[in-house]
N, C-alpha and C positions, 0 to 999 in steps of 0.2 A: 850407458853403453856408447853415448856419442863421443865421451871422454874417455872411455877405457875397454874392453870385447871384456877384460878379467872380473867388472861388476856384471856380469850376465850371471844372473839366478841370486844375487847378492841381497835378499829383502827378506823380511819376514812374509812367509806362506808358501803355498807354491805353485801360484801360476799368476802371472804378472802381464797388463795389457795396459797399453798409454798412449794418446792422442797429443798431438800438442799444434796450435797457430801462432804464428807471429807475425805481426804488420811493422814495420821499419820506415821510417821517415815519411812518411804516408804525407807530408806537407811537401816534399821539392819532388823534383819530377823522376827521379833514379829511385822510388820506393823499390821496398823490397816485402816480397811474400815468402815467407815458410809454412810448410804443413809437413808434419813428423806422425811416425807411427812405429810403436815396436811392441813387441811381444815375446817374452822367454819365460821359460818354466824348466824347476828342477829336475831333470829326467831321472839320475839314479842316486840313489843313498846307500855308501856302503861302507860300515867299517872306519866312520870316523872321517869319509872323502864324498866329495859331492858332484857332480857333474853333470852343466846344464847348458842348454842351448836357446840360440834366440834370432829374434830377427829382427830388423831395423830399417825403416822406410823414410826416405827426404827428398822433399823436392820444396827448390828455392826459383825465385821467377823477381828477375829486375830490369830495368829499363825500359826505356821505348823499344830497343829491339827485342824484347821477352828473354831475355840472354836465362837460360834453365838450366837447374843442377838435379838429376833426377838420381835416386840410387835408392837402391836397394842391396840389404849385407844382411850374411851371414856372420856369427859369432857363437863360441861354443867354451867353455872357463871348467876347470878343473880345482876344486877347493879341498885343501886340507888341513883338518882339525890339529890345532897344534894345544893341545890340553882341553882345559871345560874353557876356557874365555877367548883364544883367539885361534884364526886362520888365514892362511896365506891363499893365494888362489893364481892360476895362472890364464890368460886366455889369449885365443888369437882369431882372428876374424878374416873375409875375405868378403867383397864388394863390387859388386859393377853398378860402374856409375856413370852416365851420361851428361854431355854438355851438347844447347844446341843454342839456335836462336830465328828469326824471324825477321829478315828485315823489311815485311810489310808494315809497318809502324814508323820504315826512317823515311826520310826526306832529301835527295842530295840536287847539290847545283845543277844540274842537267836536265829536273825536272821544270826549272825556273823557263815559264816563254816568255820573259821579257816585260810583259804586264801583269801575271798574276802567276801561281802557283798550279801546275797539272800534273796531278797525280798518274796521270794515265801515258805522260811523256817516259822512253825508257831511260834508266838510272845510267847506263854505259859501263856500268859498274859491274865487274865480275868477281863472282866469289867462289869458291871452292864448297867445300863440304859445308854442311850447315852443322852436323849432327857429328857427336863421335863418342863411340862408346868404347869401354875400359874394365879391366880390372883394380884393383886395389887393398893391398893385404895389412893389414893390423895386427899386433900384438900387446901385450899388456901382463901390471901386476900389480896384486892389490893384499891388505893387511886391513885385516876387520878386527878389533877388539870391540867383545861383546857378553858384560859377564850376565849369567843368570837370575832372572829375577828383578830385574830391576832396567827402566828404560836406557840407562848410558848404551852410548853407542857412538866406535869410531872407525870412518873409515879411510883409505889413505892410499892411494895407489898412481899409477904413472903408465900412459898409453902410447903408443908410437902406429903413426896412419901414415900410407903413401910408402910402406918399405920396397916398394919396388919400381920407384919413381915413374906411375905412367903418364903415357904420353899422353897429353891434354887439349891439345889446342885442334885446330879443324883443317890442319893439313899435315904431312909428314916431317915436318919440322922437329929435327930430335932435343931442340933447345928448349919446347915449350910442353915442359917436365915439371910434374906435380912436385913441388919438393916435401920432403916431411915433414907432417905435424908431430909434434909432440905434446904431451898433456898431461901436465899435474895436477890432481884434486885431491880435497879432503872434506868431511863431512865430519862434524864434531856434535852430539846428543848430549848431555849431561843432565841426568837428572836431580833437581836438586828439592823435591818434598814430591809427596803423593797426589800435587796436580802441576806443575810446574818443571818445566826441563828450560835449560841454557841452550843455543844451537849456535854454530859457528859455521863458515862455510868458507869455501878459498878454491880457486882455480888461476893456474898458469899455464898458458899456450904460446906455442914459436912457429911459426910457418916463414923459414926464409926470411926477411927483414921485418914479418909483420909479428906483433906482439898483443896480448891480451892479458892485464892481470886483474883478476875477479876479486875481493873480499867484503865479507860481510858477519853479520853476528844476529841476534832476535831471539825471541822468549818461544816457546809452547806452550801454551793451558789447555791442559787436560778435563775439559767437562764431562764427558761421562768413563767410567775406567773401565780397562779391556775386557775385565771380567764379564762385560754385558756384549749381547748383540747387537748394540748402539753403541760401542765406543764411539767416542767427540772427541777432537782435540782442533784446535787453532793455533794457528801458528803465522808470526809478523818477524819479518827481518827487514833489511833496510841494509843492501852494498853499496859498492863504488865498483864501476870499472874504470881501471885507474887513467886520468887523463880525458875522459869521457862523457861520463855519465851518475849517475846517482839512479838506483835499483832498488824502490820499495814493493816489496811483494808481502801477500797473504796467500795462505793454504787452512783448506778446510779438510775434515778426516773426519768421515763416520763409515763406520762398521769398514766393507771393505772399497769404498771409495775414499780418492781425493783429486781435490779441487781447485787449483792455485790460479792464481792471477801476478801479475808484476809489468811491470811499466819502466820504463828508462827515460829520465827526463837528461837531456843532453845538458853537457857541462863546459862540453870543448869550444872552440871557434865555430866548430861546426854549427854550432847555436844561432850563428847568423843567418843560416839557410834554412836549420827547424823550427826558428822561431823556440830552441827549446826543447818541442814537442821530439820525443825519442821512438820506441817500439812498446807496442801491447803484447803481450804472450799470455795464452790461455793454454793451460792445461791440466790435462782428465787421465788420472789412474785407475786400473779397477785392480785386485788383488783377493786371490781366492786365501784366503784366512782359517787355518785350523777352530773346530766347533771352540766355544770358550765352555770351561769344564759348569756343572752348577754350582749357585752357591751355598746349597743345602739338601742334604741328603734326608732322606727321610729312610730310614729302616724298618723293612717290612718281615713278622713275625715268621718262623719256617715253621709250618704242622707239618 
C-alpha cells in the first residue's frame, strides 16, 4: 500500500493487519525511526469485481531536531477479474500528513557565554511555524496473475503519491512543494514442487533527483501445507539497493500470521559514518484465512 493504494485488498483472505519498525543508522547522530501500521479488508464481492478499503499509518522521526513525518491515508482499489487467472485493479488514495520539528535538542552560537555552553542563554533565533499540515492524493495500478490451485503468484503494478504537489515546508513558500513520487513494483511466487516456491522481488522509485532501485530474488520452504490449520512456510531472500546497501531478510508464515525480519548492511561511502552498520526492520502481519476444507470425510448412514 506504501507502494501502490491499487494493492489494497490484494492478498489472500479477507482481512489484513500489519505493524512494522525500522531503526536507520542508529551509529551516527541523524538516526532515523519508523513505525508503520495499516489495515484493509475486502469490503464487496460481486460479479467477478472486488472492492476494498484500507488504511495506512507512518511516522518517521530524525535528527537532533526530531524533524517528524506523521500521516495518516486513506486508500480504497477497485479489482477486476479478467478470466479464472488474472485481474487488473485500480486504486487511489488520499493522506494528510504532517511535518514538524523541535528545536529543543539544537544548540546555536548565541548560547556560547564565552567559557562554557548555557542552554538557558536565548537562541536570538526566530522561527516561523514549527508544524504544518497537508493533504496528499495517490493513485495506482496493478495486474495480478494467479492461476488456480497452485502457489505461483504474480504481481506488478505502478503508483504515483504527491498528485497535487502540497505545500511542505513551515512557511508559505510556494517553492517548497512535495514533488511526485512514483513507484514501480513486482512481486514474482513460482512454485516449483509440493514444498518449495522461487520468489523474486523489485521495486523502483523517483522523487525529484532522488532515486531508489530495489532487487532481489530467495527460496520458500513449505513445511506444513495449507491444507492444515498450521500452515509453515519460511522464506530467505537476499537484495541489493542499488548503490547502497545489501538486504538480507527472513519471513516466517504460520496459519494466519507472518513474521519477517531484514537488515541493510550499507555498501556505499556512507560506510565510512556506519561503520557498515545499515537499518533493522521488523515486521508483523496478521490475515484472517478462509477455514482450510477437511482432509477426510467420513459418510454417515441415512435411516
Amino acid at each position: 500500500m506504501h507502494l501502490n493504494p491499487a494493492s489494497t485488498g490484494l492478498f489472500r483472505g479477507d482481512m489484513r493487519a500489519a505493524a512494522l519498525y525500522r531503526s536507520q543508522w542508529s551509529t551516527v547522530p541523524v538516526s532515523y525511526q519508523t513505525f508503520a501500521g495499516a489495515f484493509d479488508w475486502k469490503a464487496i464481492r460481486r460479479k467477478g469485481n472486488l472492492v476494498s478499503a484500507g488504511l495506512l499509518l507512518q511516522h518517521d522521526r530524525a535528527g537532533d531536531a526530531a524533524l517528524r513525518w506523521t500521516q495518516i491515508g486513506f486508500s480504497g482499489s477497485v479489482a477486476h477479474a479478467i478470466g479464472a487467472r488474472q485481474a487488473l485493479s485500480a486504486g487511489f488514495g488520499i493522506a494528510f500528513a504532517q511535518r514538524s520539528f523541535d528545536i529543543s535538542g539544537l544548540k546555536f552560537k548565541n548560547q556560547w557565554g564565552g567559557d562554557y555552553f548555557d542552554p538557558a542563554l536565548p537562541t536570538k533565533e526566530t522561527f516561523g511555524n514549527r508544524s504544518g499540515l497537508f493533504p496528499s492524493f495517490s493513485a495506482g495500478l496493478n495486474w495480478l496473475y494467479e492461476p488456480a490451485d497452485v502457489r505461483t503468484r504474480i504481481l506488478a503494478g505502478i503508483g504515483a503519491f504527491h498528485l497535487n504537489r502540497p505545500l511542505s515546508g513551515f512557511s508559505d513558500d510556494t517553492d517548497l512543494r512535495l514533488p511526485v513520487r512514483i513507484a514501480t513494483h513486482i512481486n514474482v511466487a513460482i512454485q516449483m514442487n509440493e514444498w518449495l516456491d522461487l520468489v523474486a522481488i523489485g521495486a523502483w522509485q523517483q522523487m525529484a533527483a532522488a532515486r531508489e532501485i530495489v532487487a532481489g530474488a530467495g527460496v520458500r520452504r513449505i513445511i506444513a501445507g495449507p491444507a492444515t490449520e498450521t500452515a509453515t512456510a519460511i522464506q530467505f531472500t537476499l537484495s541489493t539497493r542499488l548503490g547502497d546497501a545489501l538486504i538480507p531478510a527472513v519471513q516466517v508464515e504460520r496459519g494466519s500470521w507472518t513474521l519477517g525480519f531484514s537488515y541493510d548492511w550499507n555498501t556505499s561511502e556512507f560506510a565510512t559514518a556506519t561503520n557498515n552498520y545499515g537499518g533493522l526492520e521488523i515486521a508483523l502481519v496478521y490475515r484472517t484465512l478462509p477455514v482450510p476444507p477437511p482432509k477426510y470425510f467420513k459418510a454417515c448412514p441415512i435411516f
